[in-house]
C-alpha positions as a Python dict, from the first residue, in 0.01 Angstrom:
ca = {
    (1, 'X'): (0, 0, 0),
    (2, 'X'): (163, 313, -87),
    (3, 'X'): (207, 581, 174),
    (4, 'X'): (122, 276, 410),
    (5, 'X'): (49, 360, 795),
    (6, 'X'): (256, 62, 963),
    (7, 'X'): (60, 171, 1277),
    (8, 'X'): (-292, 124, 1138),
    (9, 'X'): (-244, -228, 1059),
    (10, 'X'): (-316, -234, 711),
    (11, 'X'): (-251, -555, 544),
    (12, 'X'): (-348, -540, 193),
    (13, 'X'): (-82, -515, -121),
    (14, 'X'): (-234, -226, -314),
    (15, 'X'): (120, -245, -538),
    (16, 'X'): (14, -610, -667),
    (17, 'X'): (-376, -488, -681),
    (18, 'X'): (-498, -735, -445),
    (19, 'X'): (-826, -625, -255),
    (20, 'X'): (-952, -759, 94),
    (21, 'X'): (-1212, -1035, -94),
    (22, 'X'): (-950, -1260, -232),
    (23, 'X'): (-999, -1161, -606),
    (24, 'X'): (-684, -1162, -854),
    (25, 'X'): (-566, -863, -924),
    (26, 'X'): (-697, -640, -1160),
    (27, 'X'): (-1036, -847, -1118),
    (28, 'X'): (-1324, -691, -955),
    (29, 'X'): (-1633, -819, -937),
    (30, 'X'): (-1820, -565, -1173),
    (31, 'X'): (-1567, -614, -1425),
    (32, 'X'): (-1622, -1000, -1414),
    (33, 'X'): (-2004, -914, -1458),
    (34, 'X'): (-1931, -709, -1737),
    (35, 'X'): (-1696, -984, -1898),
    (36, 'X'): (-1765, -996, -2254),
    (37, 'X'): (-1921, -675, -2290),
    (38, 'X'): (-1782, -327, -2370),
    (39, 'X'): (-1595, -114, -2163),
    (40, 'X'): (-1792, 65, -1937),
    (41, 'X'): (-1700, 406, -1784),
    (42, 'X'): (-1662, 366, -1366),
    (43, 'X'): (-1746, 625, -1124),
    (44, 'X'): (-1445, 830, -1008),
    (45, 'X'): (-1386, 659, -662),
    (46, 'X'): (-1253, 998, -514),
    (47, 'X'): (-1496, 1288, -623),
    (48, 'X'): (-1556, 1481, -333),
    (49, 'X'): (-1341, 1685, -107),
    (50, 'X'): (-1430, 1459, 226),
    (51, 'X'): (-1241, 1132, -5),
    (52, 'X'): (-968, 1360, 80),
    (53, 'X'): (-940, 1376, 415),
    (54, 'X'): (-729, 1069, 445),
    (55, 'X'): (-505, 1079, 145),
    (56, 'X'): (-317, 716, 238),
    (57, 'X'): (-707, 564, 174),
    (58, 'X'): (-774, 806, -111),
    (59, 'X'): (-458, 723, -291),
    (60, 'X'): (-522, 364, -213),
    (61, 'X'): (-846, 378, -417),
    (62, 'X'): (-742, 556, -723),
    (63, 'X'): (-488, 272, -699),
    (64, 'X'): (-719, 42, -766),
    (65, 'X'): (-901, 264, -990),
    (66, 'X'): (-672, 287, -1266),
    (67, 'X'): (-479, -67, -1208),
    (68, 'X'): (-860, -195, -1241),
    (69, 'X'): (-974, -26, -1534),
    (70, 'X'): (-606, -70, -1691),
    (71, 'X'): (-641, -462, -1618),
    (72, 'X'): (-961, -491, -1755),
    (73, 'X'): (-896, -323, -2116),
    (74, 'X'): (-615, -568, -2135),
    (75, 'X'): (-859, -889, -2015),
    (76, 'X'): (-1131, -742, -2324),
    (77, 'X'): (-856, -742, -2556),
    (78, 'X'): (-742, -1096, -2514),
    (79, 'X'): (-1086, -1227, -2517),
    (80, 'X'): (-1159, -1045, -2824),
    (81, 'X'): (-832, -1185, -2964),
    (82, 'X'): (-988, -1508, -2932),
    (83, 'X'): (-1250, -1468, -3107),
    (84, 'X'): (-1116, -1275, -3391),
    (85, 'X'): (-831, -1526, -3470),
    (86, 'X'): (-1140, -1782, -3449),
    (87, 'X'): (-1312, -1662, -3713),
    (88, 'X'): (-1008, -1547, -3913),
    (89, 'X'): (-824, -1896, -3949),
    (90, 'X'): (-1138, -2073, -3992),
    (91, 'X'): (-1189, -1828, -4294),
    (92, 'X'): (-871, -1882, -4436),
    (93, 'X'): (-866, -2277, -4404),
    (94, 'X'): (-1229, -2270, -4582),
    (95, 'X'): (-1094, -2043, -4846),
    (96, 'X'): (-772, -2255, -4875),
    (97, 'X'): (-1017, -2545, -4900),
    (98, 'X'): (-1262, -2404, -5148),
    (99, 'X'): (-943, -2309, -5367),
    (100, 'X'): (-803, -2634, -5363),
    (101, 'X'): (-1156, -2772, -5467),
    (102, 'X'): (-1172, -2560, -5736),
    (103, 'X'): (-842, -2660, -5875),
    (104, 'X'): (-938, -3008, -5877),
    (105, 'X'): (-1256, -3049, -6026),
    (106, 'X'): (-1078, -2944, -6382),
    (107, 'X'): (-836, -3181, -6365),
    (108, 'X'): (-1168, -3451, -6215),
    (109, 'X'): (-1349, -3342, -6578),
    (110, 'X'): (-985, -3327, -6791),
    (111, 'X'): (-958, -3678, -6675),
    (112, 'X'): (-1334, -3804, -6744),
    (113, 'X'): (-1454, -3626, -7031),
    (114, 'X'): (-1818, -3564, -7058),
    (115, 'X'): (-1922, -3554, -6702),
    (116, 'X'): (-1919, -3167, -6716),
    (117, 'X'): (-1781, -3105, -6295),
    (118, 'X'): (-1543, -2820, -6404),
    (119, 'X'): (-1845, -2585, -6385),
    (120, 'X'): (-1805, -2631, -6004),
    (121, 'X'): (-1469, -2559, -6002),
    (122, 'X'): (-1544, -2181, -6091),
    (123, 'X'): (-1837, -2180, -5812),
    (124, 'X'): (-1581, -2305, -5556),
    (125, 'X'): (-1329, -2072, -5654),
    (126, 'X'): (-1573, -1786, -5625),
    (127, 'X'): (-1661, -1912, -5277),
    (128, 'X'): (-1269, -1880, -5169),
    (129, 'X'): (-1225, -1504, -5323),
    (130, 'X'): (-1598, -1437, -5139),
    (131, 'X'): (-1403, -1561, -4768),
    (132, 'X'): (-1139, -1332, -4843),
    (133, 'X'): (-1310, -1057, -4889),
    (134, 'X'): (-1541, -1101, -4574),
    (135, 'X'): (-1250, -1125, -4397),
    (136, 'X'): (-1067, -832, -4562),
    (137, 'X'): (-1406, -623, -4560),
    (138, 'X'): (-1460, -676, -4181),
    (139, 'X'): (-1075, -696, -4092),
    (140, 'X'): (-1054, -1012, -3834),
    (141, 'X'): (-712, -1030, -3930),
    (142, 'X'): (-613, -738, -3899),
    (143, 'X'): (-815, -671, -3575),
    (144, 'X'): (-705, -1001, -3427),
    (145, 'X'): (-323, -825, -3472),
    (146, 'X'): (-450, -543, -3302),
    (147, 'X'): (-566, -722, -3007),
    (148, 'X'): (-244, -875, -2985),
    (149, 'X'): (-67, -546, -3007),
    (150, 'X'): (-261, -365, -2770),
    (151, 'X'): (-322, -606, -2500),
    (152, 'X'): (91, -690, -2465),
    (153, 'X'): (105, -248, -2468),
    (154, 'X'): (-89, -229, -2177),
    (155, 'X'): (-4, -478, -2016),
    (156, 'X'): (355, -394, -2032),
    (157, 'X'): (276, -15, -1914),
    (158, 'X'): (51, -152, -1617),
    (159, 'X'): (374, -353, -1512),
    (160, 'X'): (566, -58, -1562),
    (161, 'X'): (305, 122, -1322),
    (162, 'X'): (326, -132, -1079),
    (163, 'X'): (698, -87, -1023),
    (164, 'X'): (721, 246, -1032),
    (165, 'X'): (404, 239, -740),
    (166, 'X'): (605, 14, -532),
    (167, 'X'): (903, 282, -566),
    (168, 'X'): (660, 506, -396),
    (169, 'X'): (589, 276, -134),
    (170, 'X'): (937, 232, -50),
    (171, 'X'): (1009, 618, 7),
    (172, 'X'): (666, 628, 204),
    (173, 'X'): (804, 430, 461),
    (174, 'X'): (1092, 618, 514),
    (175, 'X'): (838, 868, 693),
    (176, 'X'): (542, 1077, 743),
    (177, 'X'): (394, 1140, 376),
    (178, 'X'): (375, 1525, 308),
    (179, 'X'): (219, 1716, 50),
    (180, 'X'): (460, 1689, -204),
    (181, 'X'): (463, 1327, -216),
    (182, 'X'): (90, 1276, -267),
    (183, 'X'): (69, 1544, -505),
    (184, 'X'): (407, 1304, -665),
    (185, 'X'): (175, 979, -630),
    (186, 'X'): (-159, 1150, -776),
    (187, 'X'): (52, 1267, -1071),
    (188, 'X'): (156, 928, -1151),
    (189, 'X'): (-163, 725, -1105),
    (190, 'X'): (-275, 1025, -1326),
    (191, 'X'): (-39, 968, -1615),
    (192, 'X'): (-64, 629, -1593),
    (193, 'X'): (-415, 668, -1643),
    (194, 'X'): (-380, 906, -1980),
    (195, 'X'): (-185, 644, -2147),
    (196, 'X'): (-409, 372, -2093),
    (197, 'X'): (-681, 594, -2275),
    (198, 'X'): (-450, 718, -2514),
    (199, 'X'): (-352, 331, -2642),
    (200, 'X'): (-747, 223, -2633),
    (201, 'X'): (-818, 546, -2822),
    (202, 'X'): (-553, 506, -3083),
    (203, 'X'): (-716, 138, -3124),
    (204, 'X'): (-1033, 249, -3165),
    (205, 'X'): (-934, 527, -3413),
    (206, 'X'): (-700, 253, -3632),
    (207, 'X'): (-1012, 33, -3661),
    (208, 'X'): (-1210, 285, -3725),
    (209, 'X'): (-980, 418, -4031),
    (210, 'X'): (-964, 48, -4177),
    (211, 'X'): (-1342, 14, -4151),
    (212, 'X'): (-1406, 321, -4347),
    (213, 'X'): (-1102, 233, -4619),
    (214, 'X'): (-1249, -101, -4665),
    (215, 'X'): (-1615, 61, -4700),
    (216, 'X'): (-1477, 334, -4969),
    (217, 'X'): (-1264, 43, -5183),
    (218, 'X'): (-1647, -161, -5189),
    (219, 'X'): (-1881, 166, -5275),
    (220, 'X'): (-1555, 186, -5584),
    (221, 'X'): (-1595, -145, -5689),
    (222, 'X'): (-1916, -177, -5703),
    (223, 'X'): (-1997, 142, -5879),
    (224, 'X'): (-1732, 22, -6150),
    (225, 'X'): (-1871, -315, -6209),
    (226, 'X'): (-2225, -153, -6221),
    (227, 'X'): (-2090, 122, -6481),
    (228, 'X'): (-1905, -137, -6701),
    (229, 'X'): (-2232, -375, -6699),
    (230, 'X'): (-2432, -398, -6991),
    (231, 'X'): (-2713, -354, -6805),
    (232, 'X'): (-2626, 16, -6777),
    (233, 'X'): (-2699, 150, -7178),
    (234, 'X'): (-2635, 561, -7248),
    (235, 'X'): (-2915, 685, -7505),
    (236, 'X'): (-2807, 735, -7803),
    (237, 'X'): (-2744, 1097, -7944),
    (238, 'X'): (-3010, 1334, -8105),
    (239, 'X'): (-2920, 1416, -8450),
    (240, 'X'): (-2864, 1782, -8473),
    (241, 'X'): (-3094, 1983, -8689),
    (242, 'X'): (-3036, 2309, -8847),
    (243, 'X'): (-3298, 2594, -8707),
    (244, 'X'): (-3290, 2770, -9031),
    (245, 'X'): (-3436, 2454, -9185),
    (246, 'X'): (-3785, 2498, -9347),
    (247, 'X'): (-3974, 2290, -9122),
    (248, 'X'): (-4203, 2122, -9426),
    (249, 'X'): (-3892, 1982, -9555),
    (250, 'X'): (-3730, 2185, -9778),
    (251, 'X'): (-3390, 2348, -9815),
    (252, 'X'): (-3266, 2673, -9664),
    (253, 'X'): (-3255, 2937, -9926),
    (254, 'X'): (-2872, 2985, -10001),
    (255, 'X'): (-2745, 3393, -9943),
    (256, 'X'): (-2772, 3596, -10319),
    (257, 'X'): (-3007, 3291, -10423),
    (258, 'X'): (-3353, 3475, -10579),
    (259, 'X'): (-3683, 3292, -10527),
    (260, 'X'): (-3850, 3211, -10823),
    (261, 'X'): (-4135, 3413, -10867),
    (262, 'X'): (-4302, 3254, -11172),
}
């Protein structure tokens, strides 16, 4: 516990983010309710000025705060690692599977002529190129790397946090804590806490970026296979007409030309 009072008898390890129910570390019990879901935003533990009047307990809880929320971004990560490299392999094995197929069945209809199967081989290739692009279009791949990325980030930085915390508990026990050394703790639980939203924001903004890139390349696409298509036929030109055409048919009187009176 940083800033610990010896005399007060406190027994918890706030440095290795154990509470006083037994739960790991970096675990609370909302966040295991919320497992699966979103992240959530969590009321600010120390919002009022009477949180303050003992600054061991209020530092204690920001603590916990941070290395909570910090542990839980990297826990939502992982899981959605999982299922993003799920549904990414098992795209690419199908489309390895369906290409493979497709390779076959013209050397199948090379080899018994007349039966007509290398028909299917185009449908099964089509089905490969159609897994690619779901993956591509939604990026599992790529997300599932992200996850990766992002999860080992944080968790590196909350070990990072961790040490530097227990730094501060070793120079609180040198003494009395004064004002200068809590205002030195809330500044690091406080940048601690800005990069943690700073690496889920830069996620969210890279995914974001890909999403819309992958949208623009499918509104191109399909606008230039729709404007190529046959279906699509331009009317064809007016022929232009002279205005200084008699209208019942005949020709424009020529300049010096005299009408025949007769």
């Amino acid at each position: 516990m940083l800033l610990a009072d010896v005399d007060a008898g406190e027994r918890r390890i706030v440095a290795t983010g154990a509470g006083q129910t037994g739960q790991k570390p970096g675990r609370p019990a909302a966040a295991a309710r919320r497992r699966g879901k979103d992240l959530r935003t969590v009321a600010f533990p120390v919002a009022t000025a009477d949180a303050w009047v003992d600054p061991v307990a209020a530092l204690t809880s920001l603590f916990e705060y941070v290395e909570a929320k910090a542990q839980e971004a990297a826990d939502w990560y992982l899981r959605d690692k999982r299922t993003k490299s799920l549904l990414s392999q098992g795209l690419r094995a199908l489309a390895i599977g369906l290409a493979a197929g497709g390779g076959v069945f013209p050397l199948v209809d090379a080899a018994t002529p007349g039966q007509g199967a290398s028909g299917w081989g185009y449908v099964l290739l089509a089905l490969a190129a159609a897994c690619v692009g779901f993956d591509r279009f939604f990026g599992l791949s790529s997300a599932w790397m992200r996850d990766i990325t992002t999860a080992q980030t944080i968790q590196r930085r909350l070990e990072r946090f961790r040490y530097d915390w227990a730094a501060e508990c070793l120079q609180a026990t040198l003494g009395r804590p004064d004002v200068e050394h809590i205002l030195r703790a809330l500044a690091l639980i406080r940048q601690f806490g800005e990069d943690m939203a700073d690496q889920i924001e830069q996620e969210t903004t890279d995914w974001v970026i890909e999403f819309q890139h992958s949208l623009a390349q499918l509104e191109h696409r399909a606008g230039r296979e729709w404007g190529t298509s046959g279906d699509r036929r331009e009317p064809s030109p007016r022929p232009e007409t002279d205005p200084s055409a008699d209208p019942r048919g005949s020709s424009p009187q020529r300049p010096g030309e005299r009408l025949d009176r007769t």
